[in-house]
C-alpha positions in Angstrom: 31.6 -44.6 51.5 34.4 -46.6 52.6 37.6 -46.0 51.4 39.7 -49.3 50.2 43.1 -49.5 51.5 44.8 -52.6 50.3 47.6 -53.7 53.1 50.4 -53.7 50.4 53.2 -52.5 52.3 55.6 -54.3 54.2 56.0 -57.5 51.7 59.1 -57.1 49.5 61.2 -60.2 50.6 58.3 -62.7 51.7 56.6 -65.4 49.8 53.4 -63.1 48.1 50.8 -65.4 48.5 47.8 -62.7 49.3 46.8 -60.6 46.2 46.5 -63.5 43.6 50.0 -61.5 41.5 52.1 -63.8 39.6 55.1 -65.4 41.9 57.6 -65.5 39.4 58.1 -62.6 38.0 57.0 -61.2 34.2 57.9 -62.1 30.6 62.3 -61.8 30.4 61.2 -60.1 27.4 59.5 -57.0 29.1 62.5 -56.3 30.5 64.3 -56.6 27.5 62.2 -54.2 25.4 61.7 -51.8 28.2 65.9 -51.5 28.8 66.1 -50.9 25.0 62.9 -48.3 24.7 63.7 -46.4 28.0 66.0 -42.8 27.7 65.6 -39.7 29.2 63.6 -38.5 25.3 61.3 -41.5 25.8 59.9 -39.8 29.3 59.2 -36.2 27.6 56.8 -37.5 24.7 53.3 -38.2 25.8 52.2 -41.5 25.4 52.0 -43.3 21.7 49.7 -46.3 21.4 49.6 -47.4 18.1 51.9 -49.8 18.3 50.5 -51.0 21.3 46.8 -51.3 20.4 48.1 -53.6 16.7 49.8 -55.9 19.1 46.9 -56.2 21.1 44.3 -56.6 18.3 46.7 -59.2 16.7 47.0 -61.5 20.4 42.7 -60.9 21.1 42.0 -61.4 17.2 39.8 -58.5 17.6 39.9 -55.6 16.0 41.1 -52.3 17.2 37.9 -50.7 17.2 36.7 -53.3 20.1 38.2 -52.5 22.5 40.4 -49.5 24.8 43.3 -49.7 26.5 42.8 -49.2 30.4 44.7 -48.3 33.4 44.5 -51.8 34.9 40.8 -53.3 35.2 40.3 -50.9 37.4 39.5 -48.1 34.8 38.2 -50.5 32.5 35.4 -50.7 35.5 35.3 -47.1 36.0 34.9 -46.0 32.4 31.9 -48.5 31.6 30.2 -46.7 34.6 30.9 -43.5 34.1 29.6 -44.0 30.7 27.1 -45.9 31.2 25.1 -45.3 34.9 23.7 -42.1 36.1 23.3 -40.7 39.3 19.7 -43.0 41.3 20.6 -46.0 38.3 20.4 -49.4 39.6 23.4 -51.3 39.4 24.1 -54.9 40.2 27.0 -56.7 41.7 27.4 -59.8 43.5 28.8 -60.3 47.0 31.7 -61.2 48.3 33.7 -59.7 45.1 35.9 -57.3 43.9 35.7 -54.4 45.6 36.1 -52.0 43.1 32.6 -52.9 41.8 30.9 -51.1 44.3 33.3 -48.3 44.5 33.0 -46.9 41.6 28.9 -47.7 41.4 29.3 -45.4 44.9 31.0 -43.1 43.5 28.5 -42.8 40.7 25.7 -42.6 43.1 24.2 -45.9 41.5 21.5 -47.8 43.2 22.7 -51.0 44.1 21.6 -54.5 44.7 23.8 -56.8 45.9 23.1 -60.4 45.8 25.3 -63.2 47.6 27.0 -66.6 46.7 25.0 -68.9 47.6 26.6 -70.0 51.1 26.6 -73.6 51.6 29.1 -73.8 48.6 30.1 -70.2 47.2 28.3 -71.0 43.7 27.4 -68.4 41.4 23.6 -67.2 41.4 22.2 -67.5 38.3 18.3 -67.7 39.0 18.6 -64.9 41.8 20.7 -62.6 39.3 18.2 -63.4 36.6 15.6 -62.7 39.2 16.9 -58.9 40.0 16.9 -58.0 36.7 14.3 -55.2 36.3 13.7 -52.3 34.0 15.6 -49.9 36.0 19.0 -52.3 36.0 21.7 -50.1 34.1 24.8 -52.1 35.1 25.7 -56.2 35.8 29.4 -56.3 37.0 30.4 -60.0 37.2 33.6 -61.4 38.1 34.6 -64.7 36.0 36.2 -66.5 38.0 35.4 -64.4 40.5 38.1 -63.6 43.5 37.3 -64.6 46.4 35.6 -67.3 46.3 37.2 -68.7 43.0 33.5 -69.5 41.1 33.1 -69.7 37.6 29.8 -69.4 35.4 30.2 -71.2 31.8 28.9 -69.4 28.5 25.2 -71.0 28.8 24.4 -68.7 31.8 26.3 -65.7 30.6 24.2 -65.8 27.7 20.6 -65.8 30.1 21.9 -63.1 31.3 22.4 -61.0 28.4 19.5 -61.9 27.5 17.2 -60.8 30.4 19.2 -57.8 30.5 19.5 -56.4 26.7 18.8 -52.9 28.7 21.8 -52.8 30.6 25.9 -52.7 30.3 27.1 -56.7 31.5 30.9 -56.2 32.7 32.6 -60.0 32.6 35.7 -58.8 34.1 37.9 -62.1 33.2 41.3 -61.2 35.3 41.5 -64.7 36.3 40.7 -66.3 32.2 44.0 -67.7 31.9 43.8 -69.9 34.4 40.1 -70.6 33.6 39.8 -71.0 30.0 36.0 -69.7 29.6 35.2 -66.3 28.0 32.8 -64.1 26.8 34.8 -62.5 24.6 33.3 -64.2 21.2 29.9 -63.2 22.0 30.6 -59.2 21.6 29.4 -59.6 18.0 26.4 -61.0 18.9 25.8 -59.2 22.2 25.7 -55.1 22.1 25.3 -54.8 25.7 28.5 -57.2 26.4 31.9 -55.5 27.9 34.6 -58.0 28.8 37.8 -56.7 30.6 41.6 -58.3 30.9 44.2 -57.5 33.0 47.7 -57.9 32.7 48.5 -57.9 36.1 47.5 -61.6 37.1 49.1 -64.0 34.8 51.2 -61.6 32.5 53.3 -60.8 36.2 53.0 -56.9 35.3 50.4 -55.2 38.3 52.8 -52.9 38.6 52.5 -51.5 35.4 48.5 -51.1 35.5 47.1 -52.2 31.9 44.6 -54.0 31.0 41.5 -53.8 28.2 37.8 -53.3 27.9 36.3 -55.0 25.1 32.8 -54.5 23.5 31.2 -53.4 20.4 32.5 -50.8 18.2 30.0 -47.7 18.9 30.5 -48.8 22.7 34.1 -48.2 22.5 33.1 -45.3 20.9 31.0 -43.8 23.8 33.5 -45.9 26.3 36.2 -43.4 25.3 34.6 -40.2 25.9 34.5 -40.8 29.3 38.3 -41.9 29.2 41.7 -39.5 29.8 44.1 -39.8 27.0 46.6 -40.8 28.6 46.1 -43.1 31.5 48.2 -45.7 30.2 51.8 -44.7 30.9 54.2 -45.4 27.9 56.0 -47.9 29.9 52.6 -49.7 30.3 52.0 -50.0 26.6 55.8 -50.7 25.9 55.7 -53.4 28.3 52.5 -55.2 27.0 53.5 -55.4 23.4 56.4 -57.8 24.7 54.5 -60.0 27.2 52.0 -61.0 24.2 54.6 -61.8 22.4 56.0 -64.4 24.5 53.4 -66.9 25.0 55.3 -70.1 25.6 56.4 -68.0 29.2 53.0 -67.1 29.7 51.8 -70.7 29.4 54.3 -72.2 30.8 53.5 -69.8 34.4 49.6 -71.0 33.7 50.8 -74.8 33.9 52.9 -74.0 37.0 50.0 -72.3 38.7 47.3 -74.9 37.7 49.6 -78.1 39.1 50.3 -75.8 42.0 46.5 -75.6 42.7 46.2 -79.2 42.1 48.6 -79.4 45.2 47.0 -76.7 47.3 43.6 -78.7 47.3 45.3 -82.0 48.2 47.8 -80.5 50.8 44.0 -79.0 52.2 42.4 -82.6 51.5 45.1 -84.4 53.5 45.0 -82.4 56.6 40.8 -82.4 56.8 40.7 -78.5 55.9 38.1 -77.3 54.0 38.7 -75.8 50.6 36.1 -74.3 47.7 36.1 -75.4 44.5 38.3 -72.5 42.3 38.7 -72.0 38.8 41.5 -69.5 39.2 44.8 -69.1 40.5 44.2 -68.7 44.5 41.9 -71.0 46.7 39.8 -69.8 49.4 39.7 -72.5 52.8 38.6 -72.5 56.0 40.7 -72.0 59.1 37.6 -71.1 61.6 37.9 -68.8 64.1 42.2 -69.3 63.4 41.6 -67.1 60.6 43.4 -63.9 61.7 46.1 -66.1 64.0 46.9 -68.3 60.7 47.3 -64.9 58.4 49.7 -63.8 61.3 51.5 -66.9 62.3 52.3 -67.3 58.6 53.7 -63.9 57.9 55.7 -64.2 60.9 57.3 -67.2 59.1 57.6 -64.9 55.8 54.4 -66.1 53.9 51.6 -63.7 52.9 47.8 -65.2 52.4 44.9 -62.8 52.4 42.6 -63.1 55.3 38.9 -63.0 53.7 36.8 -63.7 57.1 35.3 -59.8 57.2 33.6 -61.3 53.9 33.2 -64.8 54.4 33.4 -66.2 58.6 36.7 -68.0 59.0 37.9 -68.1 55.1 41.9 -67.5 54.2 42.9 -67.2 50.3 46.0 -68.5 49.5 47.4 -67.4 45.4 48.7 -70.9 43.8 51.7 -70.1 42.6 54.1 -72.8 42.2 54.6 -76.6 43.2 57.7 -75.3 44.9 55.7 -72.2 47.0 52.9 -74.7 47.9 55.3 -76.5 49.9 56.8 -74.0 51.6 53.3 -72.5 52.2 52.0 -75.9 54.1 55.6 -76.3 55.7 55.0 -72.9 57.6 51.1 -74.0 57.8 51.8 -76.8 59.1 53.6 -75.0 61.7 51.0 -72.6 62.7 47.9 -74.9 62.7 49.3 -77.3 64.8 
């Protein structure tokens, strides 16, 4: 295996336009509850998550007995393997994508069959997907949107593929469903091999915090959180959510920034003959050729941060939409190095 070290150091002070995080900052209301909660007696009690988990149940309209609370998507992904794939189990996950799919498949010496986006456009690939589906197939891990390439499935494909698959554990992972709108999240009653995970560290403006959800059926949950620690939500964590669901008007009111600020990101692209894929979440993905790795460095010499994707796909850059206001100091600096 190949370990994954995310370059995270170094950006404190720049304009974070590489790992897709909210660019304004979380809910003032976090802060709020968290000033008000936090004492030296509140760090000695183990975590509580009661209050938590009716908060959360109340903002999914789901009850608590569909879903668990997760340290970030990222255990969301490792508990539904761990639970659900054994050692030689075939596992499939689409390509380029988040990484942690394969990681934790590794790490669970899963079998694994990776299938591509199609090229010539980065669309998602429904009739090969449907195609790899065999007997043996334990574990679907889809990204919806999907980072990096931005592509979305609607609920009509979703469903074929629950539907070839009624064998094995399908993982929407929806990190990006604020900015996307479509979810499988309605169909867990009708589908017992459906698992949908959230995160809060996208929109909500808390990756810091790691939280996030895995949602299925009730007896799923049930076998889910066997293979779970007890307490791998810190209390901050669960303190900290309660408050962001609560404040939706800041939440939508971030989504409407980061939409319009996509809006300018493709026509800033458009006006300067640069390629950019279709996305249905808050980053887009262009071509810069083989400027790729001079563009990522010219503009974090100029105190912008984009994530350099060409190891994944030749000559590609993602940039995070985050406001109007960052666009146009990311194509100011852009404009700077491309030139």
């Amino acid at each position: 295996m190949a370990p994954y070290s995310p370059p995270t150091s170094g950006r404190a002070g720049k304009l974070r336009l590489d790992f897709n995080e909210n660019t304004v900052g979380c809910s003032p209301r976090v802060i709020e509850l968290l000033t008000q909660k936090l004492n030296a007696e509140t760090l000695t009690i183990y975590p509580e998550y009661e209050a938590t988990r009716a908060a959360l149940a109340e903002y999914f309209q789901l009850p608590e007995s569909q879903f668990l609370l997760s340290n970030g998507t990222d255990e969301a992904i490792q508990v539904l393997v761990n639970t659900y794939v054994d050692d030689g189990d075939e596992v499939i996950i689409l390509h380029p994508s988040y990484a942690m799919y394969r990681f934790y498949s590794e790490v669970a010496g899963a079998r694994i069959v990776s299938l591509d986006y199609r090229p010539a456009d980065l669309s998602f690939p429904v009739d090969e997907l449907l195609a790899a589906i065999t007997p043996r197939t334990r574990a679907i891990l889809i990204s919806n949107p999907n980072n990096p390439t931005g592509t979305a499935i609607g609920v009509g494909p979703i469903v074929q593929i629950l539907e070839r698959a009624p064998h094995a554990a399908v993982l929407l992972d929806e990190a990006y469903y604020e900015f996307c709108g479509i979810t499988g999240l309605r169909l867990i009653e009708q589908y017992p091999n459906l698992f949908v995970s959230r995160t809060f560290s996208k929109a909500f403006g808390m990756a810091a915090l790691r939280v996030g959800c895995l949602f299925s059926q009730p007896d799923n949950i049930r076998y889910a959180h066997k293979a779970q620690s007890p307490y791998s939500v810190n209390l901050l964590a669960a303190i900290a959510v309660r408050a962001a669901v609560e404040d939706t008007r800041f939440l939508n009111h971030y989504v409407e920034q980061a939409l319009a600020a996509r809006g300018d990101l493709y026509a800033g692209f458009t006006s300067r003959g640069i390629h950019a894929y279709p996305s249905q979440a808050n980053f887009v993905l262009f071509r810069a050729g083989e400027r790729a790795i001079s563009v990522r460095d010219g503009l974090r010499d100029r105190g912008v941060l984009v994530r350099d994707r060409s190891y994944e796909i030749a000559g590609c850059v993602r940039v995070t939409a985050g406001t109007p206001a960052q666009v146009e100091r990311f194509f100011a600096a852009l404009d700077e190095v491309w030139s």
